[in-house]
VEXMI-857064 format. One record per residue: y, z, x of N, C-alpha, C in turn; chain. Coordinates in steps of 0.1 Angstrom, whole numbers, plus 5000, padded with zeros to 4 digits. Layout:
BEGIN
+---------+------+--------+----------+-------+---------+---------+------+--------+-----+
! n.north ! n.up ! n.east ! ca.north ! ca.up ! ca.east ! c.north ! c.up ! c.east ! mol !
+---------+------+--------+----------+-------+---------+---------+------+--------+-----+
!       Y !    Z !      X !        Y !     Z !       X !       Y !    Z !      X !   A !
...
+---------+------+--------+----------+-------+---------+---------+------+--------+-----+
This chain:
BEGIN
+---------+------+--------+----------+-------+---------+---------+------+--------+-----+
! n.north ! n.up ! n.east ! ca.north ! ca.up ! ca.east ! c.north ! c.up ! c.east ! mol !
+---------+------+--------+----------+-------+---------+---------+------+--------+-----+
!    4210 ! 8149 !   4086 !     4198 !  8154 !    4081 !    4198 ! 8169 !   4083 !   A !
!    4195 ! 8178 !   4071 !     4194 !  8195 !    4075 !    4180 ! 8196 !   4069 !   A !
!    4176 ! 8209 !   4074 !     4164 !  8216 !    4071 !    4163 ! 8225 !   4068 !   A !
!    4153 ! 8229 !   4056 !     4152 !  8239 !    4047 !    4141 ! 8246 !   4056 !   A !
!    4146 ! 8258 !   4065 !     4138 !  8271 !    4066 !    4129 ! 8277 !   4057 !   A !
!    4136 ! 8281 !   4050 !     4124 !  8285 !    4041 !    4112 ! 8276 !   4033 !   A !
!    4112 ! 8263 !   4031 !     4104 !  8253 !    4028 !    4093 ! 8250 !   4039 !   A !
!    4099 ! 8253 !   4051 !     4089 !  8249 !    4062 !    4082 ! 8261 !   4066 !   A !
!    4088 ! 8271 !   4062 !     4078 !  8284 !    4065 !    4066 ! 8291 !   4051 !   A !
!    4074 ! 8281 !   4040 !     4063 !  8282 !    4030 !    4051 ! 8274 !   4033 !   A !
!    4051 ! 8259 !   4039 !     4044 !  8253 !    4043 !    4033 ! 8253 !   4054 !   A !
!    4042 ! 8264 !   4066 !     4031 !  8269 !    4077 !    4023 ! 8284 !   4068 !   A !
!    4027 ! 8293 !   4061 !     4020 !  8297 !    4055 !    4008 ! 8291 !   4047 !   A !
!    4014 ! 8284 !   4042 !     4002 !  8278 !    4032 !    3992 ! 8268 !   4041 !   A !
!    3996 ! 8261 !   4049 !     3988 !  8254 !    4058 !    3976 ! 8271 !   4064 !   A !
!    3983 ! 8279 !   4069 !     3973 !  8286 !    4079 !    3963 ! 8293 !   4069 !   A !
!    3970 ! 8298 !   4054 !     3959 !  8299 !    4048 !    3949 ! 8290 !   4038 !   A !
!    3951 ! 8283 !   4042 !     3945 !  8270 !    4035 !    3931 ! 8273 !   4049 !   A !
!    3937 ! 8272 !   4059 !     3929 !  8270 !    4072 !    3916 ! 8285 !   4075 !   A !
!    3925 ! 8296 !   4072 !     3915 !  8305 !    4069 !    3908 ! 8310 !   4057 !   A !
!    3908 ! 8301 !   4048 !     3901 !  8305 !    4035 !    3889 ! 8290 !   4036 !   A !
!    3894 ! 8283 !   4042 !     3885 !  8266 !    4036 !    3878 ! 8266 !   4050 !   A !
!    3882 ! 8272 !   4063 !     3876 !  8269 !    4073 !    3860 ! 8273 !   4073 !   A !
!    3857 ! 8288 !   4074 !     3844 !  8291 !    4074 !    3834 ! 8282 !   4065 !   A !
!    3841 ! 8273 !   4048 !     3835 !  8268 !    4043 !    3828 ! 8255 !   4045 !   A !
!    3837 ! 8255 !   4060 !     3841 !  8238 !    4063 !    3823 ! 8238 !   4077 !   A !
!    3824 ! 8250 !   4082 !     3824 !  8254 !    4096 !    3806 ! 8253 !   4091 !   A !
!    3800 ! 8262 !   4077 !     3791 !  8265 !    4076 !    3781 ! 8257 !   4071 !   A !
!    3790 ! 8243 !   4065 !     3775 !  8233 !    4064 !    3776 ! 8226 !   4072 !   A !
!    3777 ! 8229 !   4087 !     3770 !  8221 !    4093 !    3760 ! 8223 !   4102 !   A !
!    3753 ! 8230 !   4094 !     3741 !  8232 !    4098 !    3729 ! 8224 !   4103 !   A !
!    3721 ! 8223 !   4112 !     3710 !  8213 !    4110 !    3701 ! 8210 !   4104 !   A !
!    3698 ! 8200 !   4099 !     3689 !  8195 !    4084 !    3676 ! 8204 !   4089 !   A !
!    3671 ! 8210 !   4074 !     3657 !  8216 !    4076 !    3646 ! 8203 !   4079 !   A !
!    3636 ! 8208 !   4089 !     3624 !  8195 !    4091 !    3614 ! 8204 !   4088 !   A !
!    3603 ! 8198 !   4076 !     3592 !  8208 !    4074 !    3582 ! 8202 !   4088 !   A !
!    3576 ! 8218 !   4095 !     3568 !  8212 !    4103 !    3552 ! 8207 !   4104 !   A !
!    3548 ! 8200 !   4113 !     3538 !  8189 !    4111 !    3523 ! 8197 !   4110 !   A !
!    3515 ! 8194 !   4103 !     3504 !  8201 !    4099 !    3498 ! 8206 !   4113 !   A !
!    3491 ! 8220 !   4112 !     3485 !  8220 !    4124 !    3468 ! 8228 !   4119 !   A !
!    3460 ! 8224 !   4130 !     3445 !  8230 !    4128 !    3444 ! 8239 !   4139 !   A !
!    3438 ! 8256 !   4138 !     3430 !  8258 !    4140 !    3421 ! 8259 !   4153 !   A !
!    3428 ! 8261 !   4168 !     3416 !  8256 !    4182 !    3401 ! 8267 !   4175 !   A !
!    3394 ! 8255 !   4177 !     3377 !  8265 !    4172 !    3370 ! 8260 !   4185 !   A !
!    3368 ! 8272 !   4187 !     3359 !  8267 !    4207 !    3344 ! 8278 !   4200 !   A !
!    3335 ! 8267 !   4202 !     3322 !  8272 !    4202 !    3316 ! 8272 !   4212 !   A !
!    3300 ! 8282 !   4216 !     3298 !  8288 !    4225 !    3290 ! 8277 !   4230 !   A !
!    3286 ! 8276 !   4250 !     3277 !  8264 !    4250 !    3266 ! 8265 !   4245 !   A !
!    3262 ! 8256 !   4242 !     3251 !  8247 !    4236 !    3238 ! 8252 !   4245 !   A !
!    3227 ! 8261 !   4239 !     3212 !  8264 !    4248 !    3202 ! 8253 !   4239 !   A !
!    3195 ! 8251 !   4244 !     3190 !  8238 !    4238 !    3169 ! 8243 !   4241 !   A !
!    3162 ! 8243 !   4231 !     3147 !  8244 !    4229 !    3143 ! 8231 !   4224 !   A !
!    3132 ! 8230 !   4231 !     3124 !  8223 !    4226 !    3120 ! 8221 !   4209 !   A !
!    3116 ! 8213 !   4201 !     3107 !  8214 !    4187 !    3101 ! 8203 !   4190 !   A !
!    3090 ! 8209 !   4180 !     3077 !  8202 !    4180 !    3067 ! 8206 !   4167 !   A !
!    3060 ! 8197 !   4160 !     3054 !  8196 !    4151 !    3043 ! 8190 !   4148 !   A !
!    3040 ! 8192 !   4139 !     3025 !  8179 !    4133 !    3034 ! 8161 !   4132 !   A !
!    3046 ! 8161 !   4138 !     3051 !  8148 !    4136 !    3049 ! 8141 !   4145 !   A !
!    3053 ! 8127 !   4151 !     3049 !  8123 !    4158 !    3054 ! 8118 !   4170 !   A !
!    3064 ! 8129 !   4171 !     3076 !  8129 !    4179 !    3080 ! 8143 !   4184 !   A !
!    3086 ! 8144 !   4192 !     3091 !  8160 !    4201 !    3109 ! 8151 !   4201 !   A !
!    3111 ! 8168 !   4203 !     3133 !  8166 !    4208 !    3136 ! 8178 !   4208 !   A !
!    3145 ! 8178 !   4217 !     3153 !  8190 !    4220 !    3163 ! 8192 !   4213 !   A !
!    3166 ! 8207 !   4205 !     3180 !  8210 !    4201 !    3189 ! 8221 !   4198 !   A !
!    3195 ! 8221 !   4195 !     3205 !  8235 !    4200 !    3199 ! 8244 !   4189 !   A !
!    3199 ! 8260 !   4202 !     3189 !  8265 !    4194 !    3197 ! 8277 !   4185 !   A !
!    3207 ! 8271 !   4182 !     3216 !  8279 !    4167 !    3216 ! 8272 !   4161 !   A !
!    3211 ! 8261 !   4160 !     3212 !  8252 !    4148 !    3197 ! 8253 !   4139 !   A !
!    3193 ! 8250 !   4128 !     3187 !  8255 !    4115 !    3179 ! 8245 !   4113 !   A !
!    3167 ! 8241 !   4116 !     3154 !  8229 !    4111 !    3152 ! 8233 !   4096 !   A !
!    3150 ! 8224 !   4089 !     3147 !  8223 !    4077 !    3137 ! 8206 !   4077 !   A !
!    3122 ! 8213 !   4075 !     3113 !  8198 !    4072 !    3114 ! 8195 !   4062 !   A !
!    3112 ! 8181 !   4061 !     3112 !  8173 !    4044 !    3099 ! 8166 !   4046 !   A !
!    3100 ! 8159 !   4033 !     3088 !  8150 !    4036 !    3086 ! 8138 !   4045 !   A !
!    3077 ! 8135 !   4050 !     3074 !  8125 !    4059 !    3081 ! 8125 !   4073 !   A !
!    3081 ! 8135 !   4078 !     3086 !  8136 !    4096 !    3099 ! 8135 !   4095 !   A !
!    3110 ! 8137 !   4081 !     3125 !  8134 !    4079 !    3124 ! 8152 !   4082 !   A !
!    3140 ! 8156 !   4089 !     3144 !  8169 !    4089 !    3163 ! 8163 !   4085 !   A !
!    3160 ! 8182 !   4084 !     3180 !  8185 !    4087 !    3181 ! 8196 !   4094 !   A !
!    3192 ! 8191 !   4106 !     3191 !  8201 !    4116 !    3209 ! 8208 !   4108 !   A !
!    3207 ! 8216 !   4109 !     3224 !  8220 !    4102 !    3228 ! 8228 !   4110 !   A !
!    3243 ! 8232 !   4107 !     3254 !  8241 !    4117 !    3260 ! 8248 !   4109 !   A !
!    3253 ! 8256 !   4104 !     3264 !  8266 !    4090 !    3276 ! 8267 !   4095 !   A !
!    3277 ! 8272 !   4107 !     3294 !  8277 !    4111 !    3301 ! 8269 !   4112 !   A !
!    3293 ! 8258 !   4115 !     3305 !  8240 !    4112 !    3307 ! 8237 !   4100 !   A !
!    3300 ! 8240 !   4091 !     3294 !  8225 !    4080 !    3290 ! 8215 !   4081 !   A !
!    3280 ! 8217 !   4092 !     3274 !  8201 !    4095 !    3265 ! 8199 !   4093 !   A !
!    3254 ! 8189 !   4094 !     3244 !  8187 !    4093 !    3237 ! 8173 !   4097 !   A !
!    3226 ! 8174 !   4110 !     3220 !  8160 !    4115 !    3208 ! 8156 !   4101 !   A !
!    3208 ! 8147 !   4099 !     3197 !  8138 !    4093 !    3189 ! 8131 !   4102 !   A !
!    3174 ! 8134 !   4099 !     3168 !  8124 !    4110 !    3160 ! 8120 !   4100 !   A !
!    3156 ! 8111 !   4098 !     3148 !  8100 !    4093 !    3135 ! 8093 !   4103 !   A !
!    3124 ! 8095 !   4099 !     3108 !  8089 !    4108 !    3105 ! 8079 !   4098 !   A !
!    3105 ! 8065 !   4101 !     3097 !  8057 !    4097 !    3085 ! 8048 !   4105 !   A !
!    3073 ! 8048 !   4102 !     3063 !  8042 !    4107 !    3064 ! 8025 !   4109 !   A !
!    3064 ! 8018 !   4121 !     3066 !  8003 !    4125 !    3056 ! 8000 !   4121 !   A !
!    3056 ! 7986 !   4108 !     3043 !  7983 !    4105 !    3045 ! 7969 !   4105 !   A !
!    3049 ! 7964 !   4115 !     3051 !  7951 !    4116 !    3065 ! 7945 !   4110 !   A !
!    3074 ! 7956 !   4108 !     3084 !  7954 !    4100 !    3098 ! 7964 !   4108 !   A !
!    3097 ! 7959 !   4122 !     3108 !  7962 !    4135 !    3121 ! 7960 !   4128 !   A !
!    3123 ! 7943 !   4124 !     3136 !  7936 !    4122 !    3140 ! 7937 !   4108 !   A !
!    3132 ! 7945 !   4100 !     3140 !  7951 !    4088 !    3146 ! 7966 !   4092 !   A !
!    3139 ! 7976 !   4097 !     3142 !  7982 !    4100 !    3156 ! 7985 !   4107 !   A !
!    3155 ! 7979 !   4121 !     3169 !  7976 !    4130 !    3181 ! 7970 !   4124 !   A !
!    3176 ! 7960 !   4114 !     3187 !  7960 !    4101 !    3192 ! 7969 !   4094 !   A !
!    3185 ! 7978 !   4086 !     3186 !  7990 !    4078 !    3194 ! 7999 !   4086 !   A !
!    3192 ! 8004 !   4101 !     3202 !  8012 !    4106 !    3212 ! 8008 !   4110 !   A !
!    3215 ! 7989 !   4113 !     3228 !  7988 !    4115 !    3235 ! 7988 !   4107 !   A !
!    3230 ! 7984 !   4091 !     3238 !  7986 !    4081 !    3243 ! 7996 !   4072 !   A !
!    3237 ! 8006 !   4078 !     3237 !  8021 !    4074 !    3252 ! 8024 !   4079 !   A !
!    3252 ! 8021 !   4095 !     3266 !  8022 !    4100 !    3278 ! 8015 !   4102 !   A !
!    3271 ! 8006 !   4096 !     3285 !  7997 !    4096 !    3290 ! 7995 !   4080 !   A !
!    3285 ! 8001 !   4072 !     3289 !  8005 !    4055 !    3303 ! 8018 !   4064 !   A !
!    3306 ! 8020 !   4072 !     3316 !  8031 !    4076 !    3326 ! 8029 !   4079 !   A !
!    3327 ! 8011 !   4081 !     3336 !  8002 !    4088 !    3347 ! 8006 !   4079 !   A !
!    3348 ! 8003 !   4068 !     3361 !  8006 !    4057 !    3366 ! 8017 !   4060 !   A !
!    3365 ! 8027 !   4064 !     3373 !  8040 !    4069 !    3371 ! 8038 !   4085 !   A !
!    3367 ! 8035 !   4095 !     3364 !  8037 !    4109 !    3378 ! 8031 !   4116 !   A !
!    3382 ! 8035 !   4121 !     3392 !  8029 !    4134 !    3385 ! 8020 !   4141 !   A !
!    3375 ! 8027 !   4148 !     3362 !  8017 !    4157 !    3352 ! 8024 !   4156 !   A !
!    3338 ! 8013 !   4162 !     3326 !  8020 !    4163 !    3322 ! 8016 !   4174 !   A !
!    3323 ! 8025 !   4183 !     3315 !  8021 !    4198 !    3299 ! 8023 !   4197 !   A !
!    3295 ! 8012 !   4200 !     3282 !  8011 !    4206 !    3274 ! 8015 !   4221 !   A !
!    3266 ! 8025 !   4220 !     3259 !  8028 !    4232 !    3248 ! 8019 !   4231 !   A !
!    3242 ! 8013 !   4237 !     3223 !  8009 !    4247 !    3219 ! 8022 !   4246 !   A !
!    3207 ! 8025 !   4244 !     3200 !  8039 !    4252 !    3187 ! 8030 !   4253 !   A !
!    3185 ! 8028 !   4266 !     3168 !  8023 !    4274 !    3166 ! 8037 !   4279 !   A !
!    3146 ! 8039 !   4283 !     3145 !  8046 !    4285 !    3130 ! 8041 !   4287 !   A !
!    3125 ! 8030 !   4295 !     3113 !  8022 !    4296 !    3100 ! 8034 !   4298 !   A !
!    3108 ! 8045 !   4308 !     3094 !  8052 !    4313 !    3087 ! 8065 !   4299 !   A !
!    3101 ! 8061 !   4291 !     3094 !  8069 !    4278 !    3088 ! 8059 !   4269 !   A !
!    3091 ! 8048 !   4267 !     3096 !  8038 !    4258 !    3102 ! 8038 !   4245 !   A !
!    3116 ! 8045 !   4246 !     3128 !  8048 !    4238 !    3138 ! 8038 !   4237 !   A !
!    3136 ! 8033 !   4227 !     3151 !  8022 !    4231 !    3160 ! 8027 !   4215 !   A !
!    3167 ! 8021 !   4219 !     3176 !  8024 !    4208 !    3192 ! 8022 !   4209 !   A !
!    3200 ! 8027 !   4199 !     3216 !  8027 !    4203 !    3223 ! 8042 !   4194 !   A !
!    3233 ! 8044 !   4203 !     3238 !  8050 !    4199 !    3254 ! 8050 !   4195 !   A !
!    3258 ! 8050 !   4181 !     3269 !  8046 !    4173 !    3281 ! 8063 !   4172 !   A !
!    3294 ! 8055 !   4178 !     3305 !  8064 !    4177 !    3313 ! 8058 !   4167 !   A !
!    3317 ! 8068 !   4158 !     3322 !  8061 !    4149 !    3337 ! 8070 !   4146 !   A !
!    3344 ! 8064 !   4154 !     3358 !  8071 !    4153 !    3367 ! 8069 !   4138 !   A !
!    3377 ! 8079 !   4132 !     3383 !  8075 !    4125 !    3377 ! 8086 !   4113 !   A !
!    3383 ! 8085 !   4097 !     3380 !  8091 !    4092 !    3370 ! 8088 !   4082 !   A !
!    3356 ! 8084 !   4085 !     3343 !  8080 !    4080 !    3336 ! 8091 !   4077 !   A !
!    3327 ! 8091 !   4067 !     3319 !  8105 !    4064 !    3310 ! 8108 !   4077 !   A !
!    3309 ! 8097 !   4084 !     3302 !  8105 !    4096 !    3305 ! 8100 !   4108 !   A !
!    3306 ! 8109 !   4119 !     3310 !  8102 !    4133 !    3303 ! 8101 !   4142 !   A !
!    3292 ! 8099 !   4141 !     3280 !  8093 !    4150 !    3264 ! 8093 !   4142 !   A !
!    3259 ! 8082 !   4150 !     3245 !  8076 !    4144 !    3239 ! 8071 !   4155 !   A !
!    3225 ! 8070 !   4153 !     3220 !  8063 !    4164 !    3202 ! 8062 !   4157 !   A !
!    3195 ! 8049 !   4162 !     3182 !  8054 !    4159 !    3172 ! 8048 !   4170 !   A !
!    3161 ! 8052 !   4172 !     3151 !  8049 !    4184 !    3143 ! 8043 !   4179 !   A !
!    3135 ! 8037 !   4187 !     3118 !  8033 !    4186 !    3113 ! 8031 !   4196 !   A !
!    3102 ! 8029 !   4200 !     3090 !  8022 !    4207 !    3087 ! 8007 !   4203 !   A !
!    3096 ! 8003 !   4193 !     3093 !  7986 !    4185 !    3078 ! 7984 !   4183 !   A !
!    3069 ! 7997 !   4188 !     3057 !  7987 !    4177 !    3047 ! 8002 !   4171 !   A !
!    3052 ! 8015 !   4174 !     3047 !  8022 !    4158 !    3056 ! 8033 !   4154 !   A !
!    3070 ! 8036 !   4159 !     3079 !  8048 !    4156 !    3094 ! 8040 !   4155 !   A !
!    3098 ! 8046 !   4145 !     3114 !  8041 !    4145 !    3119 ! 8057 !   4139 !   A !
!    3131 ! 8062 !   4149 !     3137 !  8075 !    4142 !    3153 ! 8071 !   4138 !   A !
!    3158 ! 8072 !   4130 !     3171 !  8073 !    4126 !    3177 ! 8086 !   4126 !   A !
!    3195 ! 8089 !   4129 !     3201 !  8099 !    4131 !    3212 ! 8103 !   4124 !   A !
!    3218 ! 8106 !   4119 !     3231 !  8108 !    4115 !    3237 ! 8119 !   4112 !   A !
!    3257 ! 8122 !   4115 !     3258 !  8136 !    4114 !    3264 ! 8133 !   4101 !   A !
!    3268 ! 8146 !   4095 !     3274 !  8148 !    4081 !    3284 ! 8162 !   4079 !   A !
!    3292 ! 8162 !   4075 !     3301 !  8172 !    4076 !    3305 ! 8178 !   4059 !   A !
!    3306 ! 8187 !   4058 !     3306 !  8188 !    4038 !    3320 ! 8197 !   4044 !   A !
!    3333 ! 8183 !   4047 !     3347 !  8190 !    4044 !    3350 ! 8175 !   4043 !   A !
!    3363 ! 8172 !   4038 !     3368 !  8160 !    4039 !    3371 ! 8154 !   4048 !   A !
!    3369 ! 8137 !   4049 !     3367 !  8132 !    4063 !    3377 ! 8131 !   4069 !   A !
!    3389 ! 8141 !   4076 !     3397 !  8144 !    4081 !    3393 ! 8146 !   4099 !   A !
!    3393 ! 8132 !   4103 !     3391 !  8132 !    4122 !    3398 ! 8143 !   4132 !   A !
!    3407 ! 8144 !   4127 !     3417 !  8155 !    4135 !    3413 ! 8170 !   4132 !   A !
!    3408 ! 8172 !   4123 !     3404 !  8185 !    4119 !    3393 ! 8188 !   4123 !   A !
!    3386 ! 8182 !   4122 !     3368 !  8181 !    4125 !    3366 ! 8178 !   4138 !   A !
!    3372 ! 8174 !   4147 !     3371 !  8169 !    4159 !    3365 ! 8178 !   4170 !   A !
!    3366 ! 8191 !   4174 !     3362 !  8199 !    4178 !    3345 ! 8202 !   4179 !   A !
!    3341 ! 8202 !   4159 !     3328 !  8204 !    4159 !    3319 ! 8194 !   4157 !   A !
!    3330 ! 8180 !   4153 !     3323 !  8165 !    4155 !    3316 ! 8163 !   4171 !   A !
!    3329 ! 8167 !   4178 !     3324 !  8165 !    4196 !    3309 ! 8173 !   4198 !   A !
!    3311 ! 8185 !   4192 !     3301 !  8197 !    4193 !    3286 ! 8191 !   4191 !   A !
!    3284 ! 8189 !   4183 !     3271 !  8180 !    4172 !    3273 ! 8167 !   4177 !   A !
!    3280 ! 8158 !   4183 !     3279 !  8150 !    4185 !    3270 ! 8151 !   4198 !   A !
!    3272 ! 8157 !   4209 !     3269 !  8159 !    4222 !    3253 ! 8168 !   4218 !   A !
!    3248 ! 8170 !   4205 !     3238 !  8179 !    4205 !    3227 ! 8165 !   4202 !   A !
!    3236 ! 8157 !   4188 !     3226 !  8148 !    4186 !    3221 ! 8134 !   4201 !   A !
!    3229 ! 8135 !   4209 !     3228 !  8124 !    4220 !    3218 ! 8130 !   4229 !   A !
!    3220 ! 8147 !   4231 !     3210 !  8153 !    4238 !    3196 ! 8152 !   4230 !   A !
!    3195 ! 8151 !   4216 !     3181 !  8152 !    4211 !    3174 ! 8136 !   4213 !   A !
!    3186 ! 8125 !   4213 !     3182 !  8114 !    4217 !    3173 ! 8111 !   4229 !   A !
!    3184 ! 8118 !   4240 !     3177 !  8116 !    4252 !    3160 ! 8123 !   4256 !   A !
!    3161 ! 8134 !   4244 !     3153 !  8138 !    4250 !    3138 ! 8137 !   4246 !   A !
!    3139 ! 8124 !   4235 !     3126 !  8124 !    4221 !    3116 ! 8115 !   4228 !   A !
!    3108 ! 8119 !   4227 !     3091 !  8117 !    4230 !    3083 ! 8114 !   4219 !   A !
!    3073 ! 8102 !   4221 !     3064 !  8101 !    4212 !    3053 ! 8105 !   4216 !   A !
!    3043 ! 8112 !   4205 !     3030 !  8116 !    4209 !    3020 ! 8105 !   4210 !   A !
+---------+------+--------+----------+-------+---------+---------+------+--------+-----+
């Protein structure tokens, strides 16, 4: 067997430039795959919560944060709002006229119409004999148009209903911040309502 020299040094030629012309091409996709990254919100830290008294020709008193905006309606109903949130409490006054167990219907149904979007709804008790406040207070996790409710009475002449509302879409992870915020304002107005 002989060997052609010059055939094998055509071949290491063309092998090394084969190697430096195709290498960088070889070398440069292998890059690591692009990953678009995961949505992010926003930290919004609001200032603590100073809290006043209100009070009216209605037939009830409660305390609430005193950046937040009373607007009366008719019949002892308000809206307490949070422009810088977009939020807004609903309180609702209905008169007990012998009609307790429609009523306590009406607000659980109110909140449990949320179940179709809610993850869960925790249930609070709120007793309060030495005022005579009873009531419950509704967490309603998940992405529901609202994430807390709650309503009171004395069971034989006041029933108040509560609820918060947000005018962004019901996005839990985004809102969470100023849901906690208003949430903690409406529990404080709970605890603090008085009948005349």
């Amino acid at each position: 067997m002989f060997s052609n020299k010059k055939t094998n040094k055509k071949f290491r030629l063309g092998a090394l430039f084969s190697i430096a012309f195709l290498g960088p091409f070889l070398f440069s996709s292998c890059k690591d795959d692009v990953i678009p990254k995961p949505s992010s919100y926003l930290r919004l830290d609001y200032p603590e919560a100073k809290y006043v008294n209100f009070e009216n020709s209605c037939p009830f008193t409660f305390e609430m944060n005193s950046a937040a905006v009373v607007k009366g309606e008719k019949d002892c109903g308000f809206t307490i709002t949070y422009p810088k949130m977009k939020a807004t409490i609903y309180l609702t006054y209905k008169p007990v006229n012998g009609d307790i167990n429609k009523l306590l219907r009406d607000a659980q149904k109110l909140t449990y119409e949320h179940v179709i979007k809610a993850d869960d709804i925790l249930e609070q008790p709120y007793l309060n004999p030495a005022k005579k406040v009873y009531g419950m207070f509704y967490q309603v996790d998940g992405n529901a148009a609202t994430n807390s409710q709650f309503y009171a009475t004395d069971s034989t002449k006041h029933f108040v209903t509560g609820s918060i509302y947000f005018y962004a879409k019901p996005n839990f992870d985004s809102i969470m911040p100023a849901a906690s915020y208003v949430k903690n304002d409406m529990q404080r107005l709970l605890e603090t309502l008085k009948w005349k």
